[in-house]
N, C-alpha and C positions, 0 to 999 in steps of 0.2 A: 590443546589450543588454549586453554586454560586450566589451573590448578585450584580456584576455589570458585564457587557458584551460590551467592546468596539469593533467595529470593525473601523480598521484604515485605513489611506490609504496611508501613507509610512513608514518607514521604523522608522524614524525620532519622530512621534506621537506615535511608540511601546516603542521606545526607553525612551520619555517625562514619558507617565507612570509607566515604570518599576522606572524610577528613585524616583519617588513618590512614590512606593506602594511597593517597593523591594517585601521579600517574602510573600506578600499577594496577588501577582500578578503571571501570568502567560501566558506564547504566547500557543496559540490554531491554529493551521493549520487545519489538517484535523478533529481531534477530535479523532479520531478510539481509540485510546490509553489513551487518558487522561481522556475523559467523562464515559469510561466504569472504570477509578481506581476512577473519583470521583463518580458514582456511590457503590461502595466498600468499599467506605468511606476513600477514601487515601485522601493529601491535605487536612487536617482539617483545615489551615491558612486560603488556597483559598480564597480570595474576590472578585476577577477579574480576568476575561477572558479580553487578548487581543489578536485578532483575526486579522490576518494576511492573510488569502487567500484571499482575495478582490484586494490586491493593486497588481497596475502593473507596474510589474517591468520588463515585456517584456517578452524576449524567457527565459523559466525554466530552460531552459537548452542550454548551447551556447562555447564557443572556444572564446577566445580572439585573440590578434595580434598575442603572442606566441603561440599558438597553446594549451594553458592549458585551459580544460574544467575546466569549471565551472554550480555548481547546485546550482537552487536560492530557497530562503524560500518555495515558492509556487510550487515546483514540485511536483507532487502523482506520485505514484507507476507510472501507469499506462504514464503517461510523460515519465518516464525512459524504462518504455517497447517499446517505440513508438520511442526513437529520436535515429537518423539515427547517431550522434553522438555517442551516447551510442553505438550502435550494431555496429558498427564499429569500436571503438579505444576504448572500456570498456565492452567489450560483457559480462564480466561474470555480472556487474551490468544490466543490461537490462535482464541476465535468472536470477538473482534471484529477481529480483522486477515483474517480470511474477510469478514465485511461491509464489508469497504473498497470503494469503486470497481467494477473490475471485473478479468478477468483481466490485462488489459497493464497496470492502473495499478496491481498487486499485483504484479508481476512488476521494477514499477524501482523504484518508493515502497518507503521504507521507515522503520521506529520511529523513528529519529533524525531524520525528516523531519518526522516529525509533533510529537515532542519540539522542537524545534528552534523551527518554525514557529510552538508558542504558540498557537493557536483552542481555546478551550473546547469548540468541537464536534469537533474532532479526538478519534477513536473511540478509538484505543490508547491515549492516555493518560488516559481514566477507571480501565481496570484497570490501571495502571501506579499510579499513586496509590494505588487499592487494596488492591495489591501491597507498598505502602508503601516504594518503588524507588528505588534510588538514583542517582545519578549521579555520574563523574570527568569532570572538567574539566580541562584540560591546556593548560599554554600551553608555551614555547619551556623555559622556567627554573622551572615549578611546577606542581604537581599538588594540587590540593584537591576532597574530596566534600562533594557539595550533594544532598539529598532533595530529590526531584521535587517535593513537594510546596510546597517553598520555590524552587523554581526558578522556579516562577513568581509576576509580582508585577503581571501585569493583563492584558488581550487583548493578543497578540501582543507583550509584555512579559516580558523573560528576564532569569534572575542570571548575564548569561555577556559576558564582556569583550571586546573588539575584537580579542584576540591568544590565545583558548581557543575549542579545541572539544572538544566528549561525545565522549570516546573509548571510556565506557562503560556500561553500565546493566546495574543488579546487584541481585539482591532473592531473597530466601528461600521457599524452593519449601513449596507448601502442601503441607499433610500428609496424610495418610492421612481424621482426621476431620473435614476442610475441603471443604467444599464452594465452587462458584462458579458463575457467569453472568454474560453481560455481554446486553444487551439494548437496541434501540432505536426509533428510532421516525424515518421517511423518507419524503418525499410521493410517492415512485413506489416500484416495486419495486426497482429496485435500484439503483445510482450517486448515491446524491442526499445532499447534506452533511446530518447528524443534526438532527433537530427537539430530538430529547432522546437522551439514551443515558445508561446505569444500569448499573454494575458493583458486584453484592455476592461478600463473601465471609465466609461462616458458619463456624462451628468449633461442635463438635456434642460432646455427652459418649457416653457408651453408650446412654443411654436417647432421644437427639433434642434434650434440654436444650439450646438455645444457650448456652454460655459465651462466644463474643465473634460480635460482628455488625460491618460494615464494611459501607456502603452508600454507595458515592460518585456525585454525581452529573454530568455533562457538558451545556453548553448553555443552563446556566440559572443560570449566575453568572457575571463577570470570568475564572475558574478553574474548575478543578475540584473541586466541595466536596463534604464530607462530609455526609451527612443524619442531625445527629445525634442530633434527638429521634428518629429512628426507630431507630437503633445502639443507642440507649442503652433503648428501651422492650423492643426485641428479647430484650434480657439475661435468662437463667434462666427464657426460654418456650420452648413450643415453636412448631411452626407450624400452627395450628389456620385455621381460616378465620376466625374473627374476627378470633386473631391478625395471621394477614393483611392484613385490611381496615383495622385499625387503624395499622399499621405503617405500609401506602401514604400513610392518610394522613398521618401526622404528617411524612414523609418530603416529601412537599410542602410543607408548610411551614419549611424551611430553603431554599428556592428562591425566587432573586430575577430570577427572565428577564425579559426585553427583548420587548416589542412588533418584530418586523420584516418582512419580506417573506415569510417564510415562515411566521409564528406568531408568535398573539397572545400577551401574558405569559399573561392567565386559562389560554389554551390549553396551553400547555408547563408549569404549575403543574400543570394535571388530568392532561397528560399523567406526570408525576413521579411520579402515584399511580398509573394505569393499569401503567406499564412496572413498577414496584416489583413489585406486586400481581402481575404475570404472573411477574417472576422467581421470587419469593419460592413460588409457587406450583409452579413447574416442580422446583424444588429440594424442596420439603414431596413432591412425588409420584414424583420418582428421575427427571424431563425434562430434566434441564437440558441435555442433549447431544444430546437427539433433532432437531433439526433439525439438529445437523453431519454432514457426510456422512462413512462409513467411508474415503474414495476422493475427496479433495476438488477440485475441476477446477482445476487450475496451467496448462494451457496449454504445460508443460515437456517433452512429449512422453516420451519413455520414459527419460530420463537426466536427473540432477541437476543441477540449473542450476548454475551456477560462470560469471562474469563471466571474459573475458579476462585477461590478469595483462601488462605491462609489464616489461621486464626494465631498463628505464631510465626517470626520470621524462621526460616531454614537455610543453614550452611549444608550444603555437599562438597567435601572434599574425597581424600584419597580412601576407601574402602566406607565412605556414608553409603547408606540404603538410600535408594528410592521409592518410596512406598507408590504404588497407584494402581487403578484398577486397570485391568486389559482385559476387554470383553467382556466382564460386568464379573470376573475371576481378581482377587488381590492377589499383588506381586508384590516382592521385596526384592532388588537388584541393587548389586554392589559392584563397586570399581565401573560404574557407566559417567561418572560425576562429570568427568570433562570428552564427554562423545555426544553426539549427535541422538534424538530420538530413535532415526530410525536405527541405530545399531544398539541401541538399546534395547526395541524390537526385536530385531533378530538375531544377535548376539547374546544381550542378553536372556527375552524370555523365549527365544529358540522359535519364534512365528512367522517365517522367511516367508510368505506371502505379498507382503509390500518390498518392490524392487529398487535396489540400488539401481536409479542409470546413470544422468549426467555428473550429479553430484553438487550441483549449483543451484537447483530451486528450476529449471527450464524444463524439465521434461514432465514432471506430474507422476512418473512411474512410484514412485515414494509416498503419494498421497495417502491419507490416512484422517480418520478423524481425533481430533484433541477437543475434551471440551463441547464434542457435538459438534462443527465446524470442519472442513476439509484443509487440510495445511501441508507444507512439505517437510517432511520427516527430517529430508537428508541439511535443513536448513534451520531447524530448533531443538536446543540445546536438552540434553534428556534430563538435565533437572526441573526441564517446564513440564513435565509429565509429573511430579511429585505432588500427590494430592489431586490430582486430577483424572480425569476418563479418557482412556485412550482406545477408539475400535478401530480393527483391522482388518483384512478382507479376510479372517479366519472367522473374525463374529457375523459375517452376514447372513449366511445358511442358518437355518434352523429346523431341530430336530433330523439332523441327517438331509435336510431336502433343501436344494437350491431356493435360493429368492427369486421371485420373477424375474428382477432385474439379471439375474444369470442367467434365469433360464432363456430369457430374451437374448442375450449374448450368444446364445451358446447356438438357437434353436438361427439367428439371423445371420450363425458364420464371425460374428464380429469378433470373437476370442484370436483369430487368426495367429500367431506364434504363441499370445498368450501374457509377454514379460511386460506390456503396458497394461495390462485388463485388470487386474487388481486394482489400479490408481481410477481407471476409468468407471470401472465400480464402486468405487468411494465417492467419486466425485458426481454421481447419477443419483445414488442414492440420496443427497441433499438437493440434489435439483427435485427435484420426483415429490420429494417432501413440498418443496418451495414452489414449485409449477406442475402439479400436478395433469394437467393438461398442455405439454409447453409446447410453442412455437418454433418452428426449425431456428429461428434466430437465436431463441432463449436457449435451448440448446447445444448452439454452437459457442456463445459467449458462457454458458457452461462448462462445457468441457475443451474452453481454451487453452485452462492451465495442463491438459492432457496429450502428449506427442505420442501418437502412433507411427512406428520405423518402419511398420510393413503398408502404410499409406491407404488404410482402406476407411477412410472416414466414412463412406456413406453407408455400410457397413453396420458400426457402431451408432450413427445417427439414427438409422433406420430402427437398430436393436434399443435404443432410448423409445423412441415411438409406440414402438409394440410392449413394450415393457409397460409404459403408461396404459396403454387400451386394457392391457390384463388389469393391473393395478386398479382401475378405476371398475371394475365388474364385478 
């Protein structure tokens, strides 16, 4: 998929190669998006991954003197679900970076991935648009800011040059009498790419009066557009229910989607009024946060994620080593440069434990921890294990003797064929750490990222439950 794999360790050394290698080069953060198109066969130039999560560049997420947040290369999903930043002066980015995926693909996905990437159904950048967000651009010799909003110029169509990357995204924290929501719309419950999704934000006087409306829409244009007969009808009302009714609708009407596999246009038009109308409506009655949870399930166990950090940048090419640890045992692995983690795993240091299924980051069978973290193997490159920790469901047992959390599996029937339970047991283990006492809900958005084919969730839930009663005695 690629033939050379750098990871850097500033900003500076990304920069050095882009400028060398323009379009045969490219920045890799989390992966989630780019390893599964060049598995697909997109990027046929491709030659180089340069790898970006390693360096540290501090808090991912932070407020300068002015008070303007700023998000840095290295934030995942999951950072933006978690910073007190976010949920507090950009609430709608913090609930739609919670609706992403699931826990392992919030855990290496991140904002620049999705910026980057260009899908009008990509959930973060509705409120980022929103937000009215800017962007820096960076190449070897220049620096120039581009608004999101102009950054893009069609599906998967960027204003960014073959020797820059987003080094940063920057945009002015809502105020006291600003309200927000993001909202969407997905044909299962959870993991599934956006039918539609809706990010507003109000600005309110003393009396409820809107003085400015923002209402952007995803999924149902080239980009992401503004819905502006309904922004502009918004103006100097309040939000009455008719108001409302009327506002959904006109707001569908700036919407031009696509007939496709997942939804008809008529369908994602009605939808643009339905999702409108819910927001608008959550906001008119003080909701708009009740479904995020106080306590949101990361999967990061009781400590703050932080990626490994490089004290020198690293090329992997054809026959480099990968140095790292596996099970708390050092490895040195050759010719894995351009494969995937988990065949690095098992290929290389022979721990076939963690299962191939889907192959695309959906089914969880593959999970594993990097880093201390749960992630999808079959979806990050195996030079992101170089200098880092990598456990498998071969290091869970100790001394000969299952961990509770097996013996809970085993003792509640939940192992049932067996080829999912490895993922399911990597991904319990950081719950367990993280909710030690967890609620069937915490749980279940737990082990979302986890597809059982023999369909016996209650099972497995049940074998979480009892695993925690031992655990805690």
């Amino acid at each position: 998929m690629w033939n050379k794999y750098w990871t850097v360790t500033n900003i500076e050394e990304a920069l050095d190669i882009l400028a060398r290698e323009r379009e045969k080069a490219r920045i890799i953060a989390g992966g989630t998006d780019l390893v599964l198109e060049l598995k697909h066969g997109a990027h046929s130039s491709l030659d180089t991954l340069v790898d970006v999560s390693r360096i540290d560049l501090g808090e991912p997420i932070y407020q300068d003197a002015d008070g303007v947040i700023h998000i840095q290369p290295t934030a995942t999903h999951n950072h933006c679900v978690i910073s007190p930043i976010l949920q507090n002066n950009a609430f709608l980015l913090s609930q739609a970076s919670y609706s992403i995926g699931t826990p392992q693909i919030r855990n290496m996905g991140t904002i620049f991935g999705n910026v980057v990437t260009a899908s009008p159904a990509n959930d973060t950048i509705t409120p980022l648009v929103a937000l009215d967000a800017q962007l820096v651009l960076r190449s070897k010799n220049n620096s120039r800011h581009v608004a999101l909003r102009d950054f893009y110029q069609g599906v998967r169509r960027i204003d960014l040059h073959a020797d820059e990357m987003v080094t940063d995204i920057y945009f002015q924290p809502l105020q006291k009498n600003q309200r927000s929501i993001f909202v969407k719309f997905i044909l299962r419950k959870i993991h599934a790419i956006s039918v539609v999704n809706v990010a507003i934000i109000l600005t309110l006087d003393g009396d409820d009066t809107i003085t400015k409306a923002v209402v952007t829409l995803g999924a149902v244009a080239p980009t992401i557009i503004h819905a502006v007969q309904c922004e502009e009808y918004l103006m100097g009302k309040k939000l009455s229910g008719q108001v409302i009714k009327q506002a959904a609708l006109l707001a569908a009407k700036n919407a031009t989607p696509i007939t496709d596999i997942r939804s008809s246009d008529a369908y994602r038009s009605r939808l643009v009024a339905v999702l409108t109308e819910n927001g608008l409506t959550a906001i008119a009655s003080g909701n708009e946060k009740r479904e995020f949870p106080d306590n949101p399930v990361l999967l990061w166990g009781k400590h703050t994620y932080e990626a490994s950090h490089l004290k020198t940048a690293a090329l992997h090419a054809d026959k480099m080593p990968i140095e790292t640890t596996i099970n708390g045992s050092p490895y040195e692995l050759n010719t894995f440069q351009d494969k995937t983690l988990l065949k690095l795993i098992r290929e290389g240091a022979g721990l076939t434990g963690s299962k191939l299924g889907c192959g695309e980051g959906e089914c969880g069978a593959c999970t594993m921890l990097l880093d201390g973290i749960p992630v999808l193997s079959c979806l990050i490159p195996a030079p992101r294990a170089h200098g880092a920790e990598v456990q498998t469901i071969e290091g869970v047992a100790r001394d000969g003797n299952l961990h509770p959390i097996q013996q809970a599996y085993v003792e509640e029937g939940a192992v049932q064929c067996g080829f999912c339970t490895p993922g399911f047991i990597m991904s319990t283990l950081k719950l367990l750490e993280e909710f030690p006492d967890p609620s069937r809900e915490e749980i279940e958005v737990g082990l979302a990222g986890n597809i059982c084919r023999c369909t016996g969730y209650y099972s497995i839930i049940n074998a979480v439950e009892k695993a925690a009663e031992i655990m805690a005695e």
